[in-house]
C-alpha positions in Angstrom: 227.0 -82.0 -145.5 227.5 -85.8 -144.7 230.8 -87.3 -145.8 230.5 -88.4 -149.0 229.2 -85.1 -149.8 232.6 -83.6 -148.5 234.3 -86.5 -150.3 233.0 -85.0 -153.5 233.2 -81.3 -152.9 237.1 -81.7 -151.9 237.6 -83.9 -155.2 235.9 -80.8 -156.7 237.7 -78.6 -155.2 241.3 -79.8 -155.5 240.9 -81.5 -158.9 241.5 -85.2 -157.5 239.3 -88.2 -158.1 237.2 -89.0 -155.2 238.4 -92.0 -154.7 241.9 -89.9 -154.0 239.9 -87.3 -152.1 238.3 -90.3 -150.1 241.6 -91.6 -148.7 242.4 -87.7 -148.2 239.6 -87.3 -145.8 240.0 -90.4 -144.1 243.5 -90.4 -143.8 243.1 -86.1 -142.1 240.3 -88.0 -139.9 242.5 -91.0 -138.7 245.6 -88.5 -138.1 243.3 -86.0 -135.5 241.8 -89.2 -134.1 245.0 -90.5 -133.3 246.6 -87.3 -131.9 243.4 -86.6 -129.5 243.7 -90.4 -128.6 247.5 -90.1 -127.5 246.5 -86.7 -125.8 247.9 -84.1 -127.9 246.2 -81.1 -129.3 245.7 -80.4 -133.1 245.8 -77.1 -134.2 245.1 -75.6 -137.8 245.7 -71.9 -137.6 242.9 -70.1 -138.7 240.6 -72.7 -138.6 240.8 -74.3 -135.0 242.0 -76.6 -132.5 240.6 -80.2 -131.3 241.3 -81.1 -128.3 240.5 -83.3 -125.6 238.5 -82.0 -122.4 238.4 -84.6 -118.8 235.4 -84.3 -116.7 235.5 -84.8 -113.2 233.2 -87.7 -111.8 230.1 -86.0 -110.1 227.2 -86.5 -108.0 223.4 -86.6 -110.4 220.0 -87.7 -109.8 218.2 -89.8 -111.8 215.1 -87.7 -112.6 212.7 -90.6 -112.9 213.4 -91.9 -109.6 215.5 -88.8 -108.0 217.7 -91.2 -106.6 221.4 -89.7 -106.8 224.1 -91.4 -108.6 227.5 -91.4 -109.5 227.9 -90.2 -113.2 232.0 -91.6 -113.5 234.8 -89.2 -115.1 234.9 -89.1 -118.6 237.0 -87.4 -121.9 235.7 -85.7 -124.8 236.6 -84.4 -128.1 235.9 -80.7 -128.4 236.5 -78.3 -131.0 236.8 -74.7 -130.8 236.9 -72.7 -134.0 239.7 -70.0 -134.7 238.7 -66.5 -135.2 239.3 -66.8 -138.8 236.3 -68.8 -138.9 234.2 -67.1 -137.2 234.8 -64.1 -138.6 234.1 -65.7 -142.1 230.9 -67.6 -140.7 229.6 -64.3 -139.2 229.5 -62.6 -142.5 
């Protein structure tokens, strides 16, 4: 499912027009991209959390020339689902 798809299954869904549901979807997107960018963690209980994981910098090799390298420290966006979820998925 690709976004306009979700676009249209949440106008669907809630009865809205998708140009409603379209702002819906971007404004939820903008709103977790925000919190993650500030730090925070989003929770929505019986679905999941995003959050946002640091990586230490580490030593690598370069397997084409097995030369090591520095591979600098870095953030990510993660998402783990709630057990709610899963236990609905796993059906």
């Amino acid at each position: 499912m690709n976004k306009s798809e979700l676009v249209s299954a949440v106008a669907e869904k809630a009865g809205f027009s998708k140009k409603d549901s379209e702002k819906l979807v971007n404004a939820t997107i903008d709103v977790i991209t925000g919190a993650l960018v500030k730090g925070d963690k989003v929770q929505l209980v019986g679905f999941g959390s995003f959050e946002v994981k640091k990586r230490a910098a580490r030593l690598g090799r370069n397997p084409k020339t097995k030369q090591t390298i520095t591979i600098p420290a870095s953030k990510s966006p993660v998402f783990k689902a709630g057990k709610a979820l899963k236990d609905v998925v796993s059906k």
